[in-house]
C-alpha positions as CSV (number, residue, x, y, z in Angstrom):
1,X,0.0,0.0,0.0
2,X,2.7,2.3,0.7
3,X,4.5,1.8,-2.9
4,X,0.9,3.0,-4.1
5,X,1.1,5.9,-1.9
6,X,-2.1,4.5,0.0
7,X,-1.8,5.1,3.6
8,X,-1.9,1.3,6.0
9,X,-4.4,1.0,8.4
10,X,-4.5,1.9,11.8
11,X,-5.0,-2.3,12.3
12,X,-1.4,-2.6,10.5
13,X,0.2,0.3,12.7
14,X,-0.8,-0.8,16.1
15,X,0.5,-4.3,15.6
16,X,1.7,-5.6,18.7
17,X,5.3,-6.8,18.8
18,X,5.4,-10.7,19.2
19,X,7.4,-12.4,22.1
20,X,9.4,-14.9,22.0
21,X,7.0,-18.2,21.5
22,X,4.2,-16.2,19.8
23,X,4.7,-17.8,16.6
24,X,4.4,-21.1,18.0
25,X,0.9,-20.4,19.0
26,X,0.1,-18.5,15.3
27,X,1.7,-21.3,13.7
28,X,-0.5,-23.7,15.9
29,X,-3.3,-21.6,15.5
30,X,-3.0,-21.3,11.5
31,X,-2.8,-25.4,11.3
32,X,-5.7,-26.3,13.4
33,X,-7.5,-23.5,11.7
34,X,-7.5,-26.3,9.3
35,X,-9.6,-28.2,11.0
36,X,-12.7,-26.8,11.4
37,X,-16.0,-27.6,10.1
38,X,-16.3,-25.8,6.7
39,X,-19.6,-25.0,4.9
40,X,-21.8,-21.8,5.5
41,X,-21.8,-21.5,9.4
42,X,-18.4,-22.1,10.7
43,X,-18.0,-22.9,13.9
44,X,-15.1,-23.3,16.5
45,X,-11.7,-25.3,16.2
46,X,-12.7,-29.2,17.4
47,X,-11.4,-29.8,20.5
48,X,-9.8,-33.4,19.5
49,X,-7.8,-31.2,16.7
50,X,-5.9,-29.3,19.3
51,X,-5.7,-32.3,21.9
52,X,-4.4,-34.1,18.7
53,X,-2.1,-31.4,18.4
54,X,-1.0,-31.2,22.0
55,X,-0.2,-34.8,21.5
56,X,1.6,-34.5,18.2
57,X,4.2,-32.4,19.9
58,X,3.6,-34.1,23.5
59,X,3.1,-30.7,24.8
60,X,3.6,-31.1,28.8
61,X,0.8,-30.4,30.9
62,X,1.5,-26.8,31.9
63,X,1.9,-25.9,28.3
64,X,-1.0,-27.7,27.3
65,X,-3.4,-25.8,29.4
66,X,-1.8,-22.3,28.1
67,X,-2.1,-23.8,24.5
68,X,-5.7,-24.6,25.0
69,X,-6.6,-21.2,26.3
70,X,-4.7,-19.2,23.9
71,X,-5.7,-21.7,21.0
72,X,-9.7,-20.8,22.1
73,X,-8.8,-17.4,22.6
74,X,-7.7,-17.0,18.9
75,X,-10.4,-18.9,17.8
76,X,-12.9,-16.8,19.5
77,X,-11.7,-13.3,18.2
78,X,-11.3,-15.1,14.9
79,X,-15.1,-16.1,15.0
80,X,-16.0,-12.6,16.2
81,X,-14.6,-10.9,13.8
82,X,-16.5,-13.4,11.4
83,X,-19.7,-12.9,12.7
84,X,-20.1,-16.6,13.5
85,X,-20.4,-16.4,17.7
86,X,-20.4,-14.3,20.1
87,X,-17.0,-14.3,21.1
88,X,-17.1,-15.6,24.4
89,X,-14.2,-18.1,25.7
């Protein structure tokens, strides 16, 4: 947009800076995005896709409940911003 002279968007300029292990969870997020039903009303990531993927990498059990929430926490923002659900976790 900028080599068109188009100005970005405030979404683009407020992007937050990532911390270290952030793009595990996009990456995560971005695979079992994968998963999910597809068709006209879309609805959340399966849980046996991200318990699958917890097992994949054998996630330990500390991780695995951060993964969950911030895996469902994605998800929901996602499906806000979608207009599928409400948004709640």
């Amino acid at each position: 947009m900028e080599e068109r002279g188009q100005d970005l968007p405030d979404w683009f300029k407020d992007k937050p800076e990532l911390a270290l292990g952030d793009e595990f969870y996009l990456s995560a997020f971005s695979e079992l995005n994968t998963c999910r039903q597809s068709g006209w009303d879309r609805g959340p990531i399966p849980w046996t896709a991200i318990v699958a993927f917890m097992d994949q990498y054998e996630l330990e059990y500390d991780l695995r409940v951060t993964f969950l929430r911030v895996i469902r926490a994605l998800d929901s923002v996602l499906l806000k911003r979608k207009g599928n659900i409400s948004g709640d976790i």
